[in-house]
C-alpha positions in Angstrom: 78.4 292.3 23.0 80.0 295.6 23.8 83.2 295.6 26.2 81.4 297.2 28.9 78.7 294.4 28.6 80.9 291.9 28.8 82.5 292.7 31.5 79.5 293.8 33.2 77.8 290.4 32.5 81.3 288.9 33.8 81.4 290.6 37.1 77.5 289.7 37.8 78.2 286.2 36.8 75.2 286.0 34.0 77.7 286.0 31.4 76.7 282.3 29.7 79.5 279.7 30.2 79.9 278.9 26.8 80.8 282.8 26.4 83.7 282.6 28.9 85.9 280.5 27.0 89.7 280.7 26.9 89.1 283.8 24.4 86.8 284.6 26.7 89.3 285.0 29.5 91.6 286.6 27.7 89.4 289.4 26.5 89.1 289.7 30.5 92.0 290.3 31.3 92.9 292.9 28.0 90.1 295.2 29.2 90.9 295.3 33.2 94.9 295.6 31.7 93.4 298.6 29.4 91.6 300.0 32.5 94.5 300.4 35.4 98.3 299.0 36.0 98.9 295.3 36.3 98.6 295.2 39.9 94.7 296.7 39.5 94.0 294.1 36.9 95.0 291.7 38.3 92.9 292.2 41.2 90.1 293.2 39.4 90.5 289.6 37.5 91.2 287.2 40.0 88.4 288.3 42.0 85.7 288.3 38.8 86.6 284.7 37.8 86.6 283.5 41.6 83.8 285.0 41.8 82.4 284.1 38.3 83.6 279.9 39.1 82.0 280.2 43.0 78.4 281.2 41.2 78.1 278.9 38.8 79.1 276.0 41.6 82.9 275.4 40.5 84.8 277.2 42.8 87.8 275.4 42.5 88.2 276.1 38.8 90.3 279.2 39.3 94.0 278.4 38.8 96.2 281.9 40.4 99.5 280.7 38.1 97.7 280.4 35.1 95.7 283.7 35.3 98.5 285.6 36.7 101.0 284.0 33.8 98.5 285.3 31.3 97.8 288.7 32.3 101.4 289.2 32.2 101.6 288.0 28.8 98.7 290.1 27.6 99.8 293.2 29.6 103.6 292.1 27.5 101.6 292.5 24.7 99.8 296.0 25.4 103.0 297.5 26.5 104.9 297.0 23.6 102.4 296.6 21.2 99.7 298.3 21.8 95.9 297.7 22.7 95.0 297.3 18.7 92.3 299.7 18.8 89.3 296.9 20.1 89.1 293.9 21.1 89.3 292.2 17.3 92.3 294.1 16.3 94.3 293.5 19.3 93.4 289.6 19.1 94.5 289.4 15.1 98.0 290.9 16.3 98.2 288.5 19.1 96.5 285.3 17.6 98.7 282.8 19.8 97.0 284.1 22.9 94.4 282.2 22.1 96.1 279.1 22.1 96.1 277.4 25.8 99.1 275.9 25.4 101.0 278.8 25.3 102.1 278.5 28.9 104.2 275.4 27.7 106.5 277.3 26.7 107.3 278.4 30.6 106.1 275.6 32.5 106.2 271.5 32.7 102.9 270.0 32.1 102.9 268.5 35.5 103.4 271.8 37.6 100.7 273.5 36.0 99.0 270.6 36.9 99.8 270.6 40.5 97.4 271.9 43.4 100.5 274.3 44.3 99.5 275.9 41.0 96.3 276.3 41.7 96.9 278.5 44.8 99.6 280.2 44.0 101.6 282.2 41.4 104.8 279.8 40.0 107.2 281.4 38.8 107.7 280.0 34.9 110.3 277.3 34.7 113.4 277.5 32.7 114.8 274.5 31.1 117.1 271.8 32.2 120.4 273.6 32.0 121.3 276.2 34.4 120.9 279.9 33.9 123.9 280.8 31.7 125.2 277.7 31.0 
C-alpha cells in the first residue's frame, strides 16, 4: 500500500484494524510530520485516529499523551535524522519506534495508565531526584 493509500484508507476509516497497529500508527504520524510542522500533524493525527477509533465503535481508544509523546519523538527523529527516503528506510534507522514501550523511558507505568492521560498531554516525567541534583 502506497503512502497516499494508507493514509487515505486511514482518514476514511476502511483501513483494516489489523493494518493499524502500533507500526501502523507510527507510519501515521511520519507522513502527516513529513507533510506540515508539528503543530499541523499533530492536528491532522489526533483527529484521524479519533476519528478512525469513533468508526470502528472504540472511541475511547485514543490516548492525547501517548500520541502527542510519539509524534514528538518521530518528528525528533526527522529533524535530526532525516525522513530516510520511505517509509522502510526511515523505520530501519529508527527500529525502537516500534517498540511500545518506548515511552517508559519518560513516564511511570501508572500515569500512562491514568484517565488524565487519556485526555490530556503529560508532560514526561523525570526521575526521582530533582532536576540538577
Amino acid at each position: 500500500m502506497t503512502d497516499a493509500e494508507f493514509l487515505a484508507a486511514l482518514e476514511s476509516a476502511t483501513l483494516p484494524e489489523a493494518a493499524f497497529n502500533h507500526a501502523g500508527h507510527v507510519r501515521a504520524a511520519w507522513l502527516y510530520l513529513r507533510q506540515g510542522s508539528f503543530p499541523e500533524a499533530l492536528a491532522k493525527v489526533s483527529a484521524a485516529l479519533r476519528a478512525y477509533a469513533t468508526a470502528h465503535g472504540k472511541p475511547d481508544r485514543y490516548h492525547e499523551t501517548i500520541t502527542v509523546a510519539f509524534l514528538a519523538l518521530i518528528n525528533e527523529r526527522l529533524q535530526l535524522r532525516g525522513d530516510g527516503g520511505d517509509w522502510r528506510s526511515f523505520l530501519e534507522a529508527n527500529h525502537d519506534l516500534l517498540d511500545r514501550r518506548l515511552l517508559m523511558h519518560y513516564y511511570r507505568p501508572e500515569t500512562l495508565a491514568s484517565s488524565a492521560a487519556r485526555r490530556v498531554f503529560i508532560l514526561g516525567e523525570f526521575r526521582d531526584q530533582p532536576f540538577g541534583s
